[in-house]
PDB file with one MODEL, atoms N, CA, C and O in Angstrom:
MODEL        1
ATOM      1  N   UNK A   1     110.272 109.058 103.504  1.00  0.00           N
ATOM      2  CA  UNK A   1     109.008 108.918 104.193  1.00  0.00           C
ATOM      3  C   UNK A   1     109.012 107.674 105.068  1.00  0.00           C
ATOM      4  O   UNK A   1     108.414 107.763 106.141  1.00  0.00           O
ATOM      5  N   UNK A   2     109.690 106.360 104.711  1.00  0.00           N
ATOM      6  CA  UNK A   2     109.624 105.391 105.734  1.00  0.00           C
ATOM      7  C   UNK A   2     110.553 106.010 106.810  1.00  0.00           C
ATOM      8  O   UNK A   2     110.351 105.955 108.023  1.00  0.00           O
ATOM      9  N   UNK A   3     111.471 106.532 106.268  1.00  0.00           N
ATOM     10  CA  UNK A   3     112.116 106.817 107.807  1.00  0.00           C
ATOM     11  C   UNK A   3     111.055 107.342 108.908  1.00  0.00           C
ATOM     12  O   UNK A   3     110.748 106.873 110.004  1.00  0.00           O
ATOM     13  N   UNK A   4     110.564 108.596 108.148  1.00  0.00           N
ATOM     14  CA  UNK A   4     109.258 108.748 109.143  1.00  0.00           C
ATOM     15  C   UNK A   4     108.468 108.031 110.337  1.00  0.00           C
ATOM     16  O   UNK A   4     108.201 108.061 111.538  1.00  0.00           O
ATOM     17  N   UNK A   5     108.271 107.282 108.967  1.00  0.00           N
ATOM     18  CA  UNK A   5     106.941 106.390 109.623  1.00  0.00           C
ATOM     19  C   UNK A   5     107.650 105.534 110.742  1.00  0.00           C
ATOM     20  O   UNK A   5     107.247 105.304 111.882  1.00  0.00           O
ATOM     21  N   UNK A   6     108.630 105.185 110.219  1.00  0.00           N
ATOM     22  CA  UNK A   6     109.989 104.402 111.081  1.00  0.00           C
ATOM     23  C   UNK A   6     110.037 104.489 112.817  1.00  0.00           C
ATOM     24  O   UNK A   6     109.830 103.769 113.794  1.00  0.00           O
ATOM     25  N   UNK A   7     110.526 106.114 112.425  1.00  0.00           N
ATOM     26  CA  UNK A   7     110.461 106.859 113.874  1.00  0.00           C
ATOM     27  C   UNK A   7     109.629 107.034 114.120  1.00  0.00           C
ATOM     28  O   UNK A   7     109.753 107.271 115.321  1.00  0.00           O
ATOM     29  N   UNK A   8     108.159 107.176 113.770  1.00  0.00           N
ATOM     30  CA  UNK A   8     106.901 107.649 114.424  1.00  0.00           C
ATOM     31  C   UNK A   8     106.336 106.657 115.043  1.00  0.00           C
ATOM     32  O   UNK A   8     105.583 106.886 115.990  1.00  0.00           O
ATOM     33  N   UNK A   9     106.667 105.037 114.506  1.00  0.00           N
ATOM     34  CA  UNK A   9     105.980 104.343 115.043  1.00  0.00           C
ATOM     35  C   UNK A   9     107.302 103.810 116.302  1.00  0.00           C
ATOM     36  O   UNK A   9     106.769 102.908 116.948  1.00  0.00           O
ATOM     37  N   UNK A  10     108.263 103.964 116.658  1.00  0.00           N
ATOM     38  CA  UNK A  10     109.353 103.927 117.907  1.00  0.00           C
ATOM     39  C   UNK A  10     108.416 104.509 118.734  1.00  0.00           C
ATOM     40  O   UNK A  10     107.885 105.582 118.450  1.00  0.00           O
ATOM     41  N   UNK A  11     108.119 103.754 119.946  1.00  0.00           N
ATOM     42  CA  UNK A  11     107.642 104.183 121.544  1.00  0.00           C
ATOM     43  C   UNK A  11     108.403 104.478 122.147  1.00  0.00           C
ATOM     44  O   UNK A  11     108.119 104.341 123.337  1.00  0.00           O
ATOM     45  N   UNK A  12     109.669 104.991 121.899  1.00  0.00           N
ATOM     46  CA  UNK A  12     110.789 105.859 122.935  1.00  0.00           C
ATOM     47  C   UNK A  12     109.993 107.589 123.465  1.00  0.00           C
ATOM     48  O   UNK A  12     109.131 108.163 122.800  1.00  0.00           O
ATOM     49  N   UNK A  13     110.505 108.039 124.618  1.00  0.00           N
ATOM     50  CA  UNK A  13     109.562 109.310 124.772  1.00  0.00           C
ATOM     51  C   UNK A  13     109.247 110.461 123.873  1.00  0.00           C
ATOM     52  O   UNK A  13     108.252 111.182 123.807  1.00  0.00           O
ATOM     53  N   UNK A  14     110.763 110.430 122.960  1.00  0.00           N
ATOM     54  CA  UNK A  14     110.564 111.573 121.861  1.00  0.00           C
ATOM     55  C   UNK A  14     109.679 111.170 120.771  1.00  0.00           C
ATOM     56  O   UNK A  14     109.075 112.058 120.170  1.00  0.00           O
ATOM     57  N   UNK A  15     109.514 109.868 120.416  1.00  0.00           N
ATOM     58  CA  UNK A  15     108.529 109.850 119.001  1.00  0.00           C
ATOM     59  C   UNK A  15     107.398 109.612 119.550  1.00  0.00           C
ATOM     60  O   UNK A  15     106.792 109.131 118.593  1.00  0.00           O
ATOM     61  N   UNK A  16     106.472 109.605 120.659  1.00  0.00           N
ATOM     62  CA  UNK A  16     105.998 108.699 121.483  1.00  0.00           C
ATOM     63  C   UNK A  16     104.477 109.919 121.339  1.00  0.00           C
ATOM     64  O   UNK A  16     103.297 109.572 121.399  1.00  0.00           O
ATOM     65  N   UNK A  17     104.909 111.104 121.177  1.00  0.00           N
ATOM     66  CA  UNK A  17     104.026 112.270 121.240  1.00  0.00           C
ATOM     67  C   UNK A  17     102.968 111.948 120.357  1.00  0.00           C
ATOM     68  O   UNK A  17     103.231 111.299 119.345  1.00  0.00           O
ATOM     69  N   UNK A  18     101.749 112.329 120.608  1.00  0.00           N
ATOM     70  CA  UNK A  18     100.514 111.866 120.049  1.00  0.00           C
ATOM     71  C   UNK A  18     100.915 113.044 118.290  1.00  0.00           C
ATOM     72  O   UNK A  18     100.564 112.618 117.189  1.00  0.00           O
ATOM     73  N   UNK A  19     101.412 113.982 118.394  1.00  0.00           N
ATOM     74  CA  UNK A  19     101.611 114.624 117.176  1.00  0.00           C
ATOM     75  C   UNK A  19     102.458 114.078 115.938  1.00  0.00           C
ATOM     76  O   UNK A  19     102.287 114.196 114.724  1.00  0.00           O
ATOM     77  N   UNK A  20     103.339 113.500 116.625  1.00  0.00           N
ATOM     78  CA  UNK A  20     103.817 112.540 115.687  1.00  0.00           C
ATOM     79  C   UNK A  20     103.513 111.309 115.177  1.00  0.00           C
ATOM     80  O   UNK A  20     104.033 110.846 114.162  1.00  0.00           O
ATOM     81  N   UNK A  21     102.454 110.610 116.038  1.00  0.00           N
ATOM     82  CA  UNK A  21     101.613 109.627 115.810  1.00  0.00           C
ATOM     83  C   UNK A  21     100.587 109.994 115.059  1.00  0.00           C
ATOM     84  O   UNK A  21     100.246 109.042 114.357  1.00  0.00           O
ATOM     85  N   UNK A  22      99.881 111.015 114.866  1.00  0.00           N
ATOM     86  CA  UNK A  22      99.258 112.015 113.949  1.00  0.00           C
ATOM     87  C   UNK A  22      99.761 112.065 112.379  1.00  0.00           C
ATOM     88  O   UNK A  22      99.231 111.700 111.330  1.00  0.00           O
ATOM     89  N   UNK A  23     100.921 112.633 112.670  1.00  0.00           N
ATOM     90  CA  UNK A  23     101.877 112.921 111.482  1.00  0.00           C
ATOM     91  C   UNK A  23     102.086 111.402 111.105  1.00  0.00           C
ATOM     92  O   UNK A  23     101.514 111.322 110.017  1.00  0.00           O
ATOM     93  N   UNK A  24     102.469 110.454 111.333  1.00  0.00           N
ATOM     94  CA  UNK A  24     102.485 109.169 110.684  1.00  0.00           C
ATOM     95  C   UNK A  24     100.989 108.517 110.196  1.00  0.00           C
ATOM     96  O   UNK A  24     100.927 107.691 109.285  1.00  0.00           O
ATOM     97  N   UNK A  25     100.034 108.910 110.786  1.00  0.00           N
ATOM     98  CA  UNK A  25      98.847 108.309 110.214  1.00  0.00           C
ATOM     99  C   UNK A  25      98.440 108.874 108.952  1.00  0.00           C
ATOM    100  O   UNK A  25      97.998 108.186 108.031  1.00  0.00           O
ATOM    101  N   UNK A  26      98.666 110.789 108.882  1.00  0.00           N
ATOM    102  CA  UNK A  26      98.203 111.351 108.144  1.00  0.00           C
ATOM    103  C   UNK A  26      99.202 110.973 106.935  1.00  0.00           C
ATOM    104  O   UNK A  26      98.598 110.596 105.931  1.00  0.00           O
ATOM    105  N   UNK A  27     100.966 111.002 106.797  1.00  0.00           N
ATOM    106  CA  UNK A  27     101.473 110.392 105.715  1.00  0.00           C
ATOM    107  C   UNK A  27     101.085 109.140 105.070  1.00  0.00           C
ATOM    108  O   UNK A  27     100.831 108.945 103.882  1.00  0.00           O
ATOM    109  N   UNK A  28     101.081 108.034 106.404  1.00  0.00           N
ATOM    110  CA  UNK A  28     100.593 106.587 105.698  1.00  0.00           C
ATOM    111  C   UNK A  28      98.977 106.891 105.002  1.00  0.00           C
ATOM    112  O   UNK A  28      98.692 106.154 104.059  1.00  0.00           O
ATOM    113  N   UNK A  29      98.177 107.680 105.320  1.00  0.00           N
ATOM    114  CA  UNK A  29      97.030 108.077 104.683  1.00  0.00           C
ATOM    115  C   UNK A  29      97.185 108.319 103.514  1.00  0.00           C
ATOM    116  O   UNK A  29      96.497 107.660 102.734  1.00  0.00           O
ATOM    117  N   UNK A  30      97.940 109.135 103.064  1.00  0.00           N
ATOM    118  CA  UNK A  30      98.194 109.915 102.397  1.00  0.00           C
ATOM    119  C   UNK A  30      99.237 108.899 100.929  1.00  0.00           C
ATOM    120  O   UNK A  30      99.232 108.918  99.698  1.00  0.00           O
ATOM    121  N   UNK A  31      99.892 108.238 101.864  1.00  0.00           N
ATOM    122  CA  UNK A  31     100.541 106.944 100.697  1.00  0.00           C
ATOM    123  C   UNK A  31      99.856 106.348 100.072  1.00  0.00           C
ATOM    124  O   UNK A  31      99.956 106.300  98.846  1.00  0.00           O
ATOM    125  N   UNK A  32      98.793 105.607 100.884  1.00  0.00           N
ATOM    126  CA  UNK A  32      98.015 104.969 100.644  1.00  0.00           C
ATOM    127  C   UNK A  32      96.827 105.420  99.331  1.00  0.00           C
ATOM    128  O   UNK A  32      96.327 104.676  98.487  1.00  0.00           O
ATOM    129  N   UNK A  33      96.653 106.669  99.507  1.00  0.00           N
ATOM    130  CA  UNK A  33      95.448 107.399  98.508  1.00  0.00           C
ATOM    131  C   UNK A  33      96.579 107.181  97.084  1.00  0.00           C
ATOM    132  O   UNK A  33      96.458 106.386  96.153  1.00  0.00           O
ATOM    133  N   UNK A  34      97.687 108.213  97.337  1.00  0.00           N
ATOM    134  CA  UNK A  34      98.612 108.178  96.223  1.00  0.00           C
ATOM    135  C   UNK A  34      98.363 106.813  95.460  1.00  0.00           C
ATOM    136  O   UNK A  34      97.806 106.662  94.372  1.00  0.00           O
ATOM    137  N   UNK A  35      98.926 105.834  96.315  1.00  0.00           N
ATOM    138  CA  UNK A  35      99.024 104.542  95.350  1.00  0.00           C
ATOM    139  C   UNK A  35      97.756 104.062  95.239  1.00  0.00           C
ATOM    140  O   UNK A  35      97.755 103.045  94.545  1.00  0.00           O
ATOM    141  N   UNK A  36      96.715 104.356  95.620  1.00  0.00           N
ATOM    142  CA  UNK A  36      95.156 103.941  94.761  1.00  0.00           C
ATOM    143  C   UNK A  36      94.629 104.478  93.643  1.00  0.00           C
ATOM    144  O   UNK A  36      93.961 103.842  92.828  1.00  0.00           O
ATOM    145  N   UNK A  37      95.059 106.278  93.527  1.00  0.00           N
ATOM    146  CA  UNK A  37      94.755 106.807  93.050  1.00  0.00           C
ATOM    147  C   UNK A  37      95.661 106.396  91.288  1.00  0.00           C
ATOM    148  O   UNK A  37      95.198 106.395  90.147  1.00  0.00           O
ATOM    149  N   UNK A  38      97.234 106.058  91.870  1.00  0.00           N
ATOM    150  CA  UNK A  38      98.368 105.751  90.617  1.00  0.00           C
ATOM    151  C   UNK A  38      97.757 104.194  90.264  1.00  0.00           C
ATOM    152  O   UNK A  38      97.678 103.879  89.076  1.00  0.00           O
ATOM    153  N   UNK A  39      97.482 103.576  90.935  1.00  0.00           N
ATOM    154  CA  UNK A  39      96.541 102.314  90.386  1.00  0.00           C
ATOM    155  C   UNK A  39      95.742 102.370  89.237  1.00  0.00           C
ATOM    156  O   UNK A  39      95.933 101.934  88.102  1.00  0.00           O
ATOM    157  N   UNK A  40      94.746 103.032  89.777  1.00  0.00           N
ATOM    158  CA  UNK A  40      93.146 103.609  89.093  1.00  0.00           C
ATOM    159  C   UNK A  40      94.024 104.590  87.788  1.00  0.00           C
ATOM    160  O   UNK A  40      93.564 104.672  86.649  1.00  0.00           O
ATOM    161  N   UNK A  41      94.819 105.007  88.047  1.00  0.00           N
ATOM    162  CA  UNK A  41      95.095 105.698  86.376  1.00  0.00           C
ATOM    163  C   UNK A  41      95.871 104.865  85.387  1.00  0.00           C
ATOM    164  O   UNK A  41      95.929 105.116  84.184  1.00  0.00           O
ATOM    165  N   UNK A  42      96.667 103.504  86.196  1.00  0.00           N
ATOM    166  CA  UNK A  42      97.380 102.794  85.421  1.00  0.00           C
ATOM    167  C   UNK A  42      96.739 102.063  84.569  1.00  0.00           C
ATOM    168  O   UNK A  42      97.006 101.709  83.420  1.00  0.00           O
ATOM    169  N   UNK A  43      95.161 101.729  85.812  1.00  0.00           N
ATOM    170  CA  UNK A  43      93.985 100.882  84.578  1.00  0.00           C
ATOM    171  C   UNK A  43      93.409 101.612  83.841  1.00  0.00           C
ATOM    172  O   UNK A  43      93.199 101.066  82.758  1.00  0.00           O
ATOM    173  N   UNK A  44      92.992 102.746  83.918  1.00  0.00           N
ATOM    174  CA  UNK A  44      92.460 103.728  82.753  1.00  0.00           C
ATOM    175  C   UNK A  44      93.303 103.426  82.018  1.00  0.00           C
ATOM    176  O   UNK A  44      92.852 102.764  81.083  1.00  0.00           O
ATOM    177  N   UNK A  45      94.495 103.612  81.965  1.00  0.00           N
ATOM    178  CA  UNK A  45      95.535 103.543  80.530  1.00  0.00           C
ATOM    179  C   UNK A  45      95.439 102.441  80.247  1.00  0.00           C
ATOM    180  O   UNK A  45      95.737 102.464  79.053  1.00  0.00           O
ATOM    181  N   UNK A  46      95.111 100.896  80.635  1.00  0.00           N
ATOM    182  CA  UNK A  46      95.611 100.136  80.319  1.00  0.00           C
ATOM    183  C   UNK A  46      94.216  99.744  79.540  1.00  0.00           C
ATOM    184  O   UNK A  46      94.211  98.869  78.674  1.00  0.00           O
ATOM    185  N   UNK A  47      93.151 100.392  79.885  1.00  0.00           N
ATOM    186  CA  UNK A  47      92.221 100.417  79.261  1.00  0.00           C
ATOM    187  C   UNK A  47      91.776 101.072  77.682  1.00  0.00           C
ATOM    188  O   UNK A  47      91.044 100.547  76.842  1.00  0.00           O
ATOM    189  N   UNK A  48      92.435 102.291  77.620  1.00  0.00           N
ATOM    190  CA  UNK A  48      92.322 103.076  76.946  1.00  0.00           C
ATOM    191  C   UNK A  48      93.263 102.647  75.608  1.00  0.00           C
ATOM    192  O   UNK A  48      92.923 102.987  74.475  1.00  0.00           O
ATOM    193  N   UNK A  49      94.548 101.822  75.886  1.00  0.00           N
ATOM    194  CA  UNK A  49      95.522 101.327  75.290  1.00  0.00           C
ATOM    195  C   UNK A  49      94.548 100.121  74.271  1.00  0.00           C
ATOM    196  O   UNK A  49      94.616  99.819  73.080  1.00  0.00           O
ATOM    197  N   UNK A  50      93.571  99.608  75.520  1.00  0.00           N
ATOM    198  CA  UNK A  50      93.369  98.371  74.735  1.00  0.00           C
ATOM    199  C   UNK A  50      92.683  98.476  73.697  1.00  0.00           C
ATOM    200  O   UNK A  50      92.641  97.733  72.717  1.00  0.00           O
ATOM    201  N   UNK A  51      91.904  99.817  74.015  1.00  0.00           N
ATOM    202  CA  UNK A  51      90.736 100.148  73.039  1.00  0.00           C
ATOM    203  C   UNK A  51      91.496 100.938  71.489  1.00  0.00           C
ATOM    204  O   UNK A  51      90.909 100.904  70.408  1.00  0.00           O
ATOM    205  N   UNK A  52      92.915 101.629  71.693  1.00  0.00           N
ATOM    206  CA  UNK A  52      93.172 102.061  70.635  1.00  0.00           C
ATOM    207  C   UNK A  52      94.150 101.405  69.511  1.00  0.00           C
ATOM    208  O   UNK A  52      94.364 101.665  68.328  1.00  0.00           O
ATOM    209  N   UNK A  53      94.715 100.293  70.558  1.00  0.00           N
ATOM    210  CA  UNK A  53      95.681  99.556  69.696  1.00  0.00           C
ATOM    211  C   UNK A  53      94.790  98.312  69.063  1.00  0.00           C
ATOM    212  O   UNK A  53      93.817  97.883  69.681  1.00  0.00           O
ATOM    213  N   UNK A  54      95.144  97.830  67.937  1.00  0.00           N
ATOM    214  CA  UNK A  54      94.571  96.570  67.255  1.00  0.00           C
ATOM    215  C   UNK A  54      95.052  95.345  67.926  1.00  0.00           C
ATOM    216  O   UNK A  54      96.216  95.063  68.211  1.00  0.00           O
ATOM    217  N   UNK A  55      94.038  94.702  68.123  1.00  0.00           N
ATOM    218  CA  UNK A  55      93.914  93.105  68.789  1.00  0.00           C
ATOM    219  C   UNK A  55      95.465  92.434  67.806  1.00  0.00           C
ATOM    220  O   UNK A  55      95.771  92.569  66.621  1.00  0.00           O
ATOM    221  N   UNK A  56      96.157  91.705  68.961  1.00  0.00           N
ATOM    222  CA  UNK A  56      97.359  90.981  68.264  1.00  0.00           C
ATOM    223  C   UNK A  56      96.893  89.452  68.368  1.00  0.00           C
ATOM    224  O   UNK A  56      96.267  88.951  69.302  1.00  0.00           O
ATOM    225  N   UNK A  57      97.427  88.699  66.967  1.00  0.00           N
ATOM    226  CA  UNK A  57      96.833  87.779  66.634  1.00  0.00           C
ATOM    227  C   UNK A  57      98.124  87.163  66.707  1.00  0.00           C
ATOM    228  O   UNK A  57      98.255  85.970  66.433  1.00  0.00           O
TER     229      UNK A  57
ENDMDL
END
């Protein structure tokens, strides 16, 4: 996927097309949700962990 984004963001005439500038916004969009979304479940767990394991002393 970085290659992608790589080439999509190159201003040479072939990557230069508004569709591929498209296609790179909608992946980096799309990364971006992924890793908020893998965030937000890492703290649920890390939440859920805290609540089932016993406090270490």
């Amino acid at each position: 996927m970085n290659e992608v984004l790589k080439n999509a963001s190159n201003k040479s005439a072939l990557h230069g097309t508004p569709e591929v500038q498209q296609l790179a916004t909608l992946l980096s969009s799309t990364r971006d949700t992924l890793v908020n979304q893998t965030t937000r479940l890492f703290l649920n767990f890390d939440l859920i962990f805290q609540e089932l394991l016993p406090p270490q002393n």
